[in-house]
C-alpha positions, 0 to 999 in steps of 0.5 A: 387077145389083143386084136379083140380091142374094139377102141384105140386109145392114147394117153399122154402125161406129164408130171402135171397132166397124162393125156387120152385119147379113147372110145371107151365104154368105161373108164380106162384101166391106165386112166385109174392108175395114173389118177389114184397116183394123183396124176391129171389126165386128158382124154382127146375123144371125138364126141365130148358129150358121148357116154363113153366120154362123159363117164371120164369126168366123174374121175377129173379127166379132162376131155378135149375134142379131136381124132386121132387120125388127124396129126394136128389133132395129136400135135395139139394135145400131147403139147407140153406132156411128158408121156404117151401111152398108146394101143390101137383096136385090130383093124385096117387101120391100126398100123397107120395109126399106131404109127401116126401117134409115134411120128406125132410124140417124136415130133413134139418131143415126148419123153416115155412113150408106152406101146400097148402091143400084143404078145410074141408079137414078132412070132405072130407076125410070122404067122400073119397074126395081127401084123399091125402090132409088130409093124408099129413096134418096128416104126416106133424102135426106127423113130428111136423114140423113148419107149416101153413096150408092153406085150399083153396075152389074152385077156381075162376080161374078154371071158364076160363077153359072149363073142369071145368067152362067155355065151349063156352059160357055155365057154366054148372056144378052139382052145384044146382042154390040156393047153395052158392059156395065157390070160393077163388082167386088163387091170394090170395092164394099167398097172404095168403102164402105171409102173413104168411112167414112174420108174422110167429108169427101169422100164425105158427101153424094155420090151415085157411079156405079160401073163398073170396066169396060164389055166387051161380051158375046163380050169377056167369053166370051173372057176367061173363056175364057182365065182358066179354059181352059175354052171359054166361048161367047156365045149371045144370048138374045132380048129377047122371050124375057126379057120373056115370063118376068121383064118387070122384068128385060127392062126392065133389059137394054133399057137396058143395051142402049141403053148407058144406064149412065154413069160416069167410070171413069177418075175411079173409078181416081183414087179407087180406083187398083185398081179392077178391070177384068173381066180383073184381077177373074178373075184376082184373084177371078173364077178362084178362084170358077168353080174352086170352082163347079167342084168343087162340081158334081164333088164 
């Protein structure tokens, strides 16, 4: 899920420079789309000398010292861009900065502005799910601003880490075996991000549901299984359990659950022809990624 997002980001660009803001711990997937593409990027970071920032600079990101909850900070940076591609981490924080971020591209006039929001978004703020995403699509269509809006489901990615997917060599999560989980690459994530700074004839104005592959949870111990040759079983975790410990994410799984998660795949892959399922993302990224979690833990 999308809440699972731990550091907000902003990119901006123009023909000549695309524009970040991010604390990440590696290269920001939207960052090597935009480059390969042969577009210059900028990244506004708090610390230019932290590792998260400096490994930006290999790829020819420019990096500029700033915060994101400071509108001069903002102003100063999407000066002169064409676009901003933004998405804030769950927190108490989020709605008043992902609205900040709209309010500051409104202002300097930005052209396409990209919202990395969450999907069914609209449903889930029903549910009291991650309210901040919905809260900000609302803020950003009110501003009028320019806009596509991209709505990711879970992502493949969060399966490497032990918190969310992954611990030892158990998946063990309160989704229920039978249930047809949305999962969607963070990978093609940038990509759609990419697609639509390009073709803003054909994204502006679009809000799209994003899924690469719906596999239920003992598909997906099956297929970790087989990528890493390690012997990964499924263990469900009762709803009730969640709900005692994190309610908000117990509402969450509830309508994963219920298969409330919709979207077209197969017009995704006319978009996108490799849009990643679960398998093709172990192999392409998913592999590389418990390797190097597995090493860390070993030394």
């Amino acid at each position: 899920m999308s809440w699972w997002h731990k550091h907000a980001q902003l990119i901006s660009c123009d023909e000549a420079t695309f524009n970040a803001w991010c604390g990440v711990e590696k290269k920001s997937d939207i960052n090597d789309h935009l480059l390969a593409k042969g577009r210059k990027v900028r990244a506004l970071v708090r610390d230019p000398h932290a590792a998260a920032a400096q490994i930006l600079l290999p790829a020819g990101v420019e990096i500029v010292q700033g915060d994101i909850n400071d509108p001069a900070s903002l102003e100063a940076t999407m000066q002169n861009v064409y676009g901003v591609f933004s998405v804030q981490p769950h927190s108490d924080d989020e709605a008043h900065q992902g609205k900040g971020v709209a309010d500051v591209a409104q202002a300097v006039g930005i052209q396409h502005f990209v919202y990395t929001s969450i999907g069914s978004a609209e449903e889930l703020f029903r549910r009291r799910v991650n309210v901040g995403k919905w809260e900000i699509e609302q803020h950003i269509r009110k501003l009028g601003l320019p806009a596509t809006i991209l709505r990711p489901a879970g992502f493949m990615d969060s399966f490497t880490h032990p918190l969310y997917g992954v611990s030892g060599d158990t998946l063990a999560i309160p989704i229920k075996p039978d249930t047809a989980y949305p999962l969607i690459a963070v990978d093609d994530i940038g990509a759609f991000a990419a697609f639509a700074f390009d073709s803003p004839d054909d994204y502006l104005g679009r809000v799209i549901e994003l899924v690469g592959d719906t596999p239920t949870p003992p598909q997906i111990a099956t297929a970790i299984t087989r990528a890493t040759g390690r012997h990964i079983s499924y263990v469900h975790i009762s709803i009730e359990t969640v709900r005692q410990q994190n309610a908000e994410l117990a509402r969450a799984c509830d309508f994963i659950n219920e298969s409330g998660f919709k979207a077209d795949i197969a017009a995704l892959r006319k978009l996108h022809p490799g849009l990643m399922n679960f398998e093709t993302w172990l192999e392409k990224k998913g592999k590389a990624q418990f390797e190097a979690i597995n090493r860390s833990k070993h030394g």
